[in-house]
C-alpha positions in Angstrom: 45.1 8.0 -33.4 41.7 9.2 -32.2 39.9 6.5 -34.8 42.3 4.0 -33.4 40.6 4.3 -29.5 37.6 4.8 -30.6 37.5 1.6 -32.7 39.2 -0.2 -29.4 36.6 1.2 -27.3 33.9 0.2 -29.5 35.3 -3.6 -29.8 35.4 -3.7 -25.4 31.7 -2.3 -25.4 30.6 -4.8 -27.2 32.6 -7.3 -25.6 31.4 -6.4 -22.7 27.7 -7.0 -23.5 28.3 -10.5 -25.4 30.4 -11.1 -21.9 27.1 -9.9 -19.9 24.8 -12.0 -21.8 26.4 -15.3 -21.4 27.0 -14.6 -17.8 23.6 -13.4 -16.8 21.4 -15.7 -20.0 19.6 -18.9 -18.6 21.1 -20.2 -21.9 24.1 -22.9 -22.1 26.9 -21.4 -23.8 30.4 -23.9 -24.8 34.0 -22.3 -24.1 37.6 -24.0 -24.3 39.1 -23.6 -20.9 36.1 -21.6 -19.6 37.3 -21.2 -16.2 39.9 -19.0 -17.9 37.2 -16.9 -20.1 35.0 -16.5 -16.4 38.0 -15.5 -13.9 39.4 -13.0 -16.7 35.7 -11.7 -17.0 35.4 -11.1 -13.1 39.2 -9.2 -13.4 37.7 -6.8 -16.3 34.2 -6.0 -15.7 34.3 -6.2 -12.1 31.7 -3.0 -12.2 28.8 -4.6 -14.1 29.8 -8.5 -13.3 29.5 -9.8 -9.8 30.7 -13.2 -8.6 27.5 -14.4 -7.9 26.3 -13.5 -11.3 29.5 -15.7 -12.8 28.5 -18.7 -10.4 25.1 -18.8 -11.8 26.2 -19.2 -15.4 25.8 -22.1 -17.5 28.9 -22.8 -19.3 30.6 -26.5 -21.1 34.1 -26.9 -21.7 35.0 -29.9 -23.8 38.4 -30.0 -21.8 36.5 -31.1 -18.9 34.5 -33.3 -20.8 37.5 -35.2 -22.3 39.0 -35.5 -18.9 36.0 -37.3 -17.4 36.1 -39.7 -20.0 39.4 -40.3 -19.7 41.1 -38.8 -16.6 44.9 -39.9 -17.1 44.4 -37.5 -20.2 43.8 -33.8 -19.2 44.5 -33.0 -23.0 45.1 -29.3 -22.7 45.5 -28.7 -26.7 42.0 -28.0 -28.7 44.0 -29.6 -31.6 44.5 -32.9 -29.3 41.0 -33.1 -28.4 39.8 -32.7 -31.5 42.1 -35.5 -33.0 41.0 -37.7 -29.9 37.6 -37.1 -30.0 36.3 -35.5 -32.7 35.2 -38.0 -35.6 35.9 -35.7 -38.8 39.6 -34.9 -40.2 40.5 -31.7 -39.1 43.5 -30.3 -40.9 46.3 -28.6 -37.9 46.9 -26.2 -40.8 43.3 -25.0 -40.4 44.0 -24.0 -36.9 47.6 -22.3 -37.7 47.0 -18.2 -37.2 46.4 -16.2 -40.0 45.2 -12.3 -40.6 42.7 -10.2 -42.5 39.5 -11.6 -43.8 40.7 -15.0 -43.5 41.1 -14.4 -39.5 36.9 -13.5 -39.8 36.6 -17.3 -41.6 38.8 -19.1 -39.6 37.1 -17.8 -36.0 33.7 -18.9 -37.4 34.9 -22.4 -38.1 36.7 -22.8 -35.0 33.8 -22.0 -33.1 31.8 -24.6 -35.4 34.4 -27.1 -34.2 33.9 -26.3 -30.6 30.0 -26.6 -30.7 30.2 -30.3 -32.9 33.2 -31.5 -30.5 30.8 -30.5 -27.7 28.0 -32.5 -29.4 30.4 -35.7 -29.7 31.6 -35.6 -26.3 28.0 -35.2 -24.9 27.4 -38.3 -26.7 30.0 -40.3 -25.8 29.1 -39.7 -21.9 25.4 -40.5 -22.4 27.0 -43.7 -24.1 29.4 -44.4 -20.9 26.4 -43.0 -18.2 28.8 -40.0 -17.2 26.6 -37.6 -18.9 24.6 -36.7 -15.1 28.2 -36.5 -13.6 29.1 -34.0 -16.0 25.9 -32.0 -15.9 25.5 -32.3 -12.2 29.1 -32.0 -11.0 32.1 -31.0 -13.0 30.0 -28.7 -15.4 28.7 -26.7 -12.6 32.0 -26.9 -10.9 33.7 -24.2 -13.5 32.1 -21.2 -12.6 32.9 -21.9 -8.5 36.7 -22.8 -9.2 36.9 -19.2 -11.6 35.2 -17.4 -8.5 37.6 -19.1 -6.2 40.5 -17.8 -8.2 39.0 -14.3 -8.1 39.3 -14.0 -4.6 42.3 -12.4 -2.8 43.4 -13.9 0.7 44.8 -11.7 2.7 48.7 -12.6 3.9 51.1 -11.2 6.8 53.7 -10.6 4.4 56.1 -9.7 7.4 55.8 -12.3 9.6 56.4 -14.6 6.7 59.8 -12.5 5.6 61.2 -13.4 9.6 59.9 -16.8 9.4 61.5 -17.4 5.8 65.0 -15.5 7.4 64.5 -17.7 10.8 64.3 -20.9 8.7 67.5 -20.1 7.2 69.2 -19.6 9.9 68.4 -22.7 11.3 69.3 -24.7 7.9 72.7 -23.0 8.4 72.9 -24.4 12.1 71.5 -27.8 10.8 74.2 -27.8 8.1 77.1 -27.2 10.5 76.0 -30.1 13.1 75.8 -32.6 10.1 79.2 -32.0 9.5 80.6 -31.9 12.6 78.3 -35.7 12.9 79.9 -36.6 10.1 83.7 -35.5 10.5 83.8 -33.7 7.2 82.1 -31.5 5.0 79.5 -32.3 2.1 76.5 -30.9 0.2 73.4 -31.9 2.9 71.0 -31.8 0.3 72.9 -34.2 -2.0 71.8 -37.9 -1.5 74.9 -39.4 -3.4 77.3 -37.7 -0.8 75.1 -38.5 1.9 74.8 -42.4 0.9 78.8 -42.6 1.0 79.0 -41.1 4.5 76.1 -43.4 5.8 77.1 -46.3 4.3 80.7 -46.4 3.4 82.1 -44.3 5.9 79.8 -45.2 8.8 78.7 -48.4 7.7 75.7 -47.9 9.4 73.8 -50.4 7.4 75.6 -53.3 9.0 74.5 -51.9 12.5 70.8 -52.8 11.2 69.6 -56.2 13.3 66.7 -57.5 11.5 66.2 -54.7 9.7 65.4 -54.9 5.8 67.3 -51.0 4.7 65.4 -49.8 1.5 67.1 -49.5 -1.8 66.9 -47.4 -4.8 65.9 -48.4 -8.3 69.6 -48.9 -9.1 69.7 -51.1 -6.4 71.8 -48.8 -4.2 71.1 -48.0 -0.2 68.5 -45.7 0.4 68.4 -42.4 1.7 64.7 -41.7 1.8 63.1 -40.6 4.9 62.2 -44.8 5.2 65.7 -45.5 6.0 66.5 -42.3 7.7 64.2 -43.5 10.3 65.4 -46.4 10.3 68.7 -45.8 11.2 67.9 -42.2 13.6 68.3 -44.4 16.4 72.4 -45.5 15.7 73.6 -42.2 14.8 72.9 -38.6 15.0 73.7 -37.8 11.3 70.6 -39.3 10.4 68.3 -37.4 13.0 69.9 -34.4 11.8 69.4 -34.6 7.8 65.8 -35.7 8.6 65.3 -32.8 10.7 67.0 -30.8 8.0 64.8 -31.6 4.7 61.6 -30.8 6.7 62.6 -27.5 7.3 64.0 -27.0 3.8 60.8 -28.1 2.8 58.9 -25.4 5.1 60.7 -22.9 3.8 61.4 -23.7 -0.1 57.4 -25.0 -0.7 55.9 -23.1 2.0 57.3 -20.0 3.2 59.5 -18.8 0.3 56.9 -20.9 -2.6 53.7 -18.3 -0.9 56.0 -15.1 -1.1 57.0 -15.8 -4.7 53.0 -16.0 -5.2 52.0 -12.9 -3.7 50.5 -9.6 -4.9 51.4 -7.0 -2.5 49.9 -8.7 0.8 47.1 -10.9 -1.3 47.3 -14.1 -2.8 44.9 -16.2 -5.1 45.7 -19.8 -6.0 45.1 -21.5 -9.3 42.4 -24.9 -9.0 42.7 -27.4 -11.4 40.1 -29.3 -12.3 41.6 -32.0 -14.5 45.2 -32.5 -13.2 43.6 -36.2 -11.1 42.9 -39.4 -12.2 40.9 -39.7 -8.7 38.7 -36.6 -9.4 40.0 -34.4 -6.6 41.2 -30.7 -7.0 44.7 -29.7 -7.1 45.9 -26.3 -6.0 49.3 -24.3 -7.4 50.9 -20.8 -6.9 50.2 -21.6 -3.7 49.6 -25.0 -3.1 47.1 -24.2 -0.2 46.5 -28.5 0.2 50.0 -28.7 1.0 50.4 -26.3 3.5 51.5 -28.4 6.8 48.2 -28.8 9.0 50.3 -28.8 12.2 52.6 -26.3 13.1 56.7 -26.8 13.4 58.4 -26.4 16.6 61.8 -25.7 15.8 64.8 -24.7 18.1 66.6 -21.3 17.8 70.3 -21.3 17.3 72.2 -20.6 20.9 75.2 -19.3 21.1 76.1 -18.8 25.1 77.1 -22.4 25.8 74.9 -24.2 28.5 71.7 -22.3 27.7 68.7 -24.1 26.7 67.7 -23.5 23.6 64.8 -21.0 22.5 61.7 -23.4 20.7 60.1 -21.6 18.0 56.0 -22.2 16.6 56.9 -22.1 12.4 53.1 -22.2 10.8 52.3 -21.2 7.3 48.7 -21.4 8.3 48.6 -19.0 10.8 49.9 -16.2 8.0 46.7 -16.1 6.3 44.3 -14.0 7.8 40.5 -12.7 7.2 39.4 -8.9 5.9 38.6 -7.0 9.3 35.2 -7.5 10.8 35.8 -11.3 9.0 36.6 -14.7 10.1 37.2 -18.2 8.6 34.9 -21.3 9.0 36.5 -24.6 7.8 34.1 -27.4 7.3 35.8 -30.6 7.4 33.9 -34.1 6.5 35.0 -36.4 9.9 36.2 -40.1 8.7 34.6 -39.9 5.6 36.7 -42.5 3.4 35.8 -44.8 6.8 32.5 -44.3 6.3 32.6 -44.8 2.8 34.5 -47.9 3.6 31.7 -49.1 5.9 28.8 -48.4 3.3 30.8 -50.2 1.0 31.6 -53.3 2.5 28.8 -53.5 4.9 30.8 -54.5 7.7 28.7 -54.8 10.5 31.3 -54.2 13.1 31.9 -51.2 11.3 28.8 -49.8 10.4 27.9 -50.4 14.3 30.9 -47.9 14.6 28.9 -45.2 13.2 25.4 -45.6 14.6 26.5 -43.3 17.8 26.5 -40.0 15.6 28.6 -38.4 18.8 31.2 -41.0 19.5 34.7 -40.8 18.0 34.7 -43.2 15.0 38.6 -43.8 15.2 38.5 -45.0 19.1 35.5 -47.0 18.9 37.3 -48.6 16.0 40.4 -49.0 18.3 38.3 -50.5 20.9 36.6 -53.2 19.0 40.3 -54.0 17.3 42.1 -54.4 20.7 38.5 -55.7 23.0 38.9 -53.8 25.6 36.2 -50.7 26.6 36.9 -47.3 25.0 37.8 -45.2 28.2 41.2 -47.5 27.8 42.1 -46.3 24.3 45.0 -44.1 24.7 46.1 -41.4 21.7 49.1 -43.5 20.7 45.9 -46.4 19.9 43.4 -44.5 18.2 46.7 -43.7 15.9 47.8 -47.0 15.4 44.4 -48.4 14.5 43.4 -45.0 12.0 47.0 -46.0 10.6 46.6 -49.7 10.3 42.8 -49.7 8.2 44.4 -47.4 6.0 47.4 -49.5 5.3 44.8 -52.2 4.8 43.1 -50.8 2.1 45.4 -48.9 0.2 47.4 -51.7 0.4 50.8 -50.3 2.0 53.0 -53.7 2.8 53.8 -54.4 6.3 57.2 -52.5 6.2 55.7 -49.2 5.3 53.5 -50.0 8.4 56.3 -50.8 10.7 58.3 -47.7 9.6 54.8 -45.8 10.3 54.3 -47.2 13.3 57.9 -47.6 14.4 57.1 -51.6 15.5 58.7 -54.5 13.8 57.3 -55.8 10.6 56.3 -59.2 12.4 54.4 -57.0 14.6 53.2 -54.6 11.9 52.2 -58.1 9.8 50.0 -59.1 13.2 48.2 -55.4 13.6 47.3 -56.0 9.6 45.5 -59.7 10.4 44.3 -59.1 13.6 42.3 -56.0 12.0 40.9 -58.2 9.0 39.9 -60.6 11.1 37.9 -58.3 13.3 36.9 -56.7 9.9 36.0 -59.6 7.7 33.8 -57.8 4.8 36.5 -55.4 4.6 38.6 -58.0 2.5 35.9 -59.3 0.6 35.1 -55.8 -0.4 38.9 -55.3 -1.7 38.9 -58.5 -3.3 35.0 -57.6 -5.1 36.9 -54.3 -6.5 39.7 -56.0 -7.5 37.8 -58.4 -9.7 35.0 -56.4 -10.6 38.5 -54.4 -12.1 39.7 -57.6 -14.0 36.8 -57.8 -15.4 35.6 -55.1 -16.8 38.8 -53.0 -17.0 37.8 -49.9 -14.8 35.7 -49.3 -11.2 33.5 -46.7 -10.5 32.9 -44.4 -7.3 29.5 -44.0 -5.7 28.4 -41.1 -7.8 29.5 -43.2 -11.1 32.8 -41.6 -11.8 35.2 -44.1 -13.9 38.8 -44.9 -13.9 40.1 -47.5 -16.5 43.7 -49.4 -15.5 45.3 -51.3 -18.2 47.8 -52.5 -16.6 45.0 -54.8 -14.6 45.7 -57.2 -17.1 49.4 -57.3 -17.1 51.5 -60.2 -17.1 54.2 -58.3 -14.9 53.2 -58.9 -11.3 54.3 -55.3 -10.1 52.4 -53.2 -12.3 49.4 -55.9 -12.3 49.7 -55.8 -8.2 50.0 -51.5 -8.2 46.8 -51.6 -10.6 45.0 -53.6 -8.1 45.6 -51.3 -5.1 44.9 -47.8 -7.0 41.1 -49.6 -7.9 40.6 -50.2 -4.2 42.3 -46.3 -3.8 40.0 -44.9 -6.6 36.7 -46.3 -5.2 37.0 -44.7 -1.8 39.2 -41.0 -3.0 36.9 -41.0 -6.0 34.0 -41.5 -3.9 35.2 -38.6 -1.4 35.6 -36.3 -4.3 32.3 -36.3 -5.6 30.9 -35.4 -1.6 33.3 -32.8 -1.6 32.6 -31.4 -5.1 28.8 -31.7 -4.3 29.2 -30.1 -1.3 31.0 -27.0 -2.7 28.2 -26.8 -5.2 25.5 -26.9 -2.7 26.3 -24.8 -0.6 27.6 -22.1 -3.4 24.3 -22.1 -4.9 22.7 -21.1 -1.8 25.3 -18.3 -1.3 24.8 -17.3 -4.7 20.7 -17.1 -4.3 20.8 -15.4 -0.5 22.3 -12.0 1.2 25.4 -14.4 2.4 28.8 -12.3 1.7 31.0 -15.5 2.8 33.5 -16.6 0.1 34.7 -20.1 -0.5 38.1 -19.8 -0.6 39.9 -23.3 -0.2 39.0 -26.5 -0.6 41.6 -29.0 1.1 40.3 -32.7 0.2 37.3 -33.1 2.1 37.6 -29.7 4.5 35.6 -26.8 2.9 37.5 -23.1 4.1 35.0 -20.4 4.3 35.9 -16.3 4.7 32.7 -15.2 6.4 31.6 -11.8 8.4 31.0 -12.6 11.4 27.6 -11.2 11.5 26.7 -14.0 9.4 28.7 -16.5 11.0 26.6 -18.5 13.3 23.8 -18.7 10.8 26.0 -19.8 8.1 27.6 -22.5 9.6 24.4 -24.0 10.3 23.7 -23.9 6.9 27.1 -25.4 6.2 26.3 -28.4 8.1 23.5 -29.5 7.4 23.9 -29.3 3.6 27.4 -31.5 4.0 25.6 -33.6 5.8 22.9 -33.9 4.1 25.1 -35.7 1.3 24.4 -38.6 2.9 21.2 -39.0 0.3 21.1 -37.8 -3.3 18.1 -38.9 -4.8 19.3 -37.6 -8.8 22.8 -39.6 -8.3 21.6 -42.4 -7.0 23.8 -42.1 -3.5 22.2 -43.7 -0.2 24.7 -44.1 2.2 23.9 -46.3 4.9 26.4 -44.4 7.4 25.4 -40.7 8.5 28.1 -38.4 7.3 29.3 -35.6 10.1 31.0 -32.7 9.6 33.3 -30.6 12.0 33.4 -27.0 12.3 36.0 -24.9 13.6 36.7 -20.9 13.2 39.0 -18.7 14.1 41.2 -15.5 12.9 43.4 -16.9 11.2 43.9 -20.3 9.1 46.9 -21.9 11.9 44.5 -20.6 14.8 40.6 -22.5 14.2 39.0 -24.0 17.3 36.1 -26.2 17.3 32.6 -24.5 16.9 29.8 -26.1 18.6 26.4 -25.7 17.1 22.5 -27.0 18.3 21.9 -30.4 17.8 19.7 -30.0 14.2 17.5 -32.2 12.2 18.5 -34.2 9.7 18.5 -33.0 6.6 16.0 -33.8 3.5 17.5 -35.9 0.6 19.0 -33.8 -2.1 
């Protein structure tokens, strides 16, 4: 027994050394899912590794690799990748486990494997000029996503418990009132019961004037949140289901998906790196990009008849607070597909937009849409036109607009050519992707990353049409993913090199959240800023952005609760 721990001890010494030499060595090493190997390393030798000491390691995965070459595949086997990519036969008996001395054998080759499937795929993205992508971005993006994961945020497991219990309730009360609108009972959440209640019992379709219902694949009425809207307004049943599956989804994805999550009163999320074809981050176990950015007001059940009803503030947000003596800093690009927009197409009217660093980008454009002077933009405008140049680019049809919008589609159909009329590079832009697409088969953000669409080609009009909108989609998200990435890595690597204690703990599209002591807080943020916005130039990618990018900060004690921080005017930053 004794020879038995002393053998185990000896194997996790020297594991731990070959662990601290790959961390701490200036050296490249190659690992298959490597974010695993560095995250598990930070769990077990937390007293000799630090998480600055994993951020500064140099580490290739061939997963990631794979993916940037082809980012509909995020080919999570070794065997797959080696099949796809690897240009010898390699048996999948080879791989199969086995014991003894042949266990010694088989490890060696494996690792063999690894190193030439590295080689190849380093060749390939020299050959496709993703190589300084790799090396610049998603390489160095491992070791931050592994220290991300290693971080516990801490959660107000209580206060989520009542909000979870008060949600419930009010489903309950929901329930009961959609009955009672619809003069009999049925499962809420089932869309085939709800269909024949809306539509063969209340016929509520045939109320529609000049209204186009949506319909399912099968050609049936629709009972998506499209319609629902659509028909709020001739009956309360729909009002009342609408209201019902947002609170559901408060409490099934939000509330009760976090508790399921959490250790004791902390939480870490998992970041995938490969699970987009746009090049953005996804988040699971939580999902922190999901979590609602505005809080829920919601009514609490009354039962002494005549009283108003309690409201309630529901906000997943607000549960996740900072350590003591801590708070959070969320950095949060302003407009940046816009601006990426305006670089792109070299609109003048909207590069004019951006020239005032100060002004609001979304009301100037509002102004300029509508001609009148900004002080006569309401809310309700600056929402409509933020609304309508997105639906213009990403191509949503006029009746997704109007349901947005709540106007008619003639209406929503004017908004759309009034704006590209105002706009007119904005059109040629789309229509330079889209060929560009045709073409050659793929576009390409500003920092080089690829997407390929097949179906570009395609004789059926649908899936031709839907490949033509996700280039125009890819150029701009793809484009905001490498400034956020970058970002994330800048900034890391001067946290890693300085006395800064902040952690990095989200990244929500292009907002950056930041747990920081707040001795450091004021000083930090600065530093925050200007390296976001000094994005704007980056000499080794080859990014020149003819529009300033600006970047808001807000902090507060707790994720729900951030108000706008307000720093000295500073210099503009150096190029990168």
């Amino acid at each position: 027994m004794f020879s038995v721990f002393y053998c185990v001890s000896v194997c996790l010494c020297i594991l731990r050394e070959m662990i601290m030499q790959m961390m701490c060595d200036t050296k490249t090493f190659v690992c298959f899912k490597a974010k695993e190997l560095l995250r598990t390393s930070l769990k077990h030798f937390s007293k000799d590794l630090s998480w600055k000491q994993v951020l500064g390691c140099h580490v290739m995965d061939p997963q990631i690799a794979a993916w940037l070459l082809d980012p509909a595949d995020s080919a999570s086997c070794f065997q797959t990748l080696l099949s796809k990519h690897y240009s010898h036969s390699v048996t999948s008996t080879s791989l199969q486990p086995v014991l003894g001395q042949a266990k010694v054998t088989q490890v060696i080759s494996n690792l063999s494997l690894l190193y030439n499937l590295m080689v190849e795929l380093h060749n390939k993205l020299q050959t496709q000029g993703l190589w300084q992508l790799y090396s610049g971005i998603e390489q160095k993006m491992i070791p931050i996503l592994a220290v991300m994961e290693s971080y516990k945020m801490h959660v107000d497991k209580e206060a989520m418990k009542n909000t979870s219990e008060l949600l419930g309730s009010k489903l309950k009360q929901l329930e009961q009132e959609a009955h009672q609108a619809a003069g009999q009972k049925f499962l809420v959440s089932s869309s085939a019961q709800l269909r024949l209640i809306l539509f063969e019992k209340l016929r509520l379709h045939e109320l529609c004037e000049n209204k186009k219902l949506p319909k399912t694949i099968k050609k049936q009425q629709s009972t998506s949140e499209t319609a629902l809207l659509q028909l709020q307004k001739l009956h309360p049943l729909p009002k009342i289901i609408l209201e019902y599956r947002q609170i559901h989804k408060n409490k099934t994805a939000f509330v009760d998906g976090i508790l399921s999550c959490m250790s004791k009163t902390f939480i870490s999320s998992t970041w995938n790196q490969t699970s987009t074809v746009s090049g953005r981050l996804s988040a699971k176990h939580p999902n922190f990009q999901a979590l609602p950015k505005q809080p829920l007001q919601i009514s609490k059940e009354q039962y002494i008849k005549g009283k108003i009803s309690d409201m309630v503030t529901v906000h997943p947000r607000a549960m996740f607070i900072p350590r003591e003596g801590w708070t959070f800093l969320s950095a949060d690009f302003c407009q940046v597909e816009l601006r990426l927009l305006a670089h792109l197409s070299a609109d003048p009217q909207l590069l004019r937009i951006f020239q005032n660093t100060e002004a609001d980008a979304f009301t100037m454009l509002a102004a300029q849409w509508k001609g009148v002077s900004e002080d006569r933009i309401s809310l309700e405008d600056r929402e409509h036109a933020k609304r309508i140049v997105y639906s213009v680019v990403y191509g949503a049809g006029r009746e997704r607009l109007s349901s947005i919008l709540g106007v008619s589609a003639e209406e929503a159909s004017r908004f759309q050519d009034t704006f590209l009329q105002t706009y007119r590079e904005v059109p040629s832009f789309i229509q330079h992707t889209i060929q560009h697409c045709h073409k050659h088969g793929f576009v390409k953000s500003i920092m080089g990353r690829r997407r390929s669409l097949p179906h570009i080609h395609s004789a059926d009009w649908s899936l031709r049409n839907q490949a033509e909108r996700q280039a125009v989609n890819f150029v701009l998200q793809g484009s905001a993913a490498d400034l956020a990435k970058m970002a994330m890595i800048k900034i890391c690597s001067q946290v890693a090199s300085a006395s800064y204690t902040t952690r990095l703990v989200a990244q929500i599209h292009d907002e950056l959240l930041f747990e920081v002591e707040f001795s450091q807080l004021k000083q930090f943020a600065v530093l925050v800023k200007k390296t976001m916005e000094s994005l704007q130039h980056i000499e080794n990618l080859g990014v020149n952005l003819s529009v300033p990018l600006k970047v808001s900060l807000s902090t507060g004690p707790s994720w729900g609760s951030l108000c706008d921080m307000n720093l000295p005017c500073t210099t503009t930053a150096t190029s990168l």
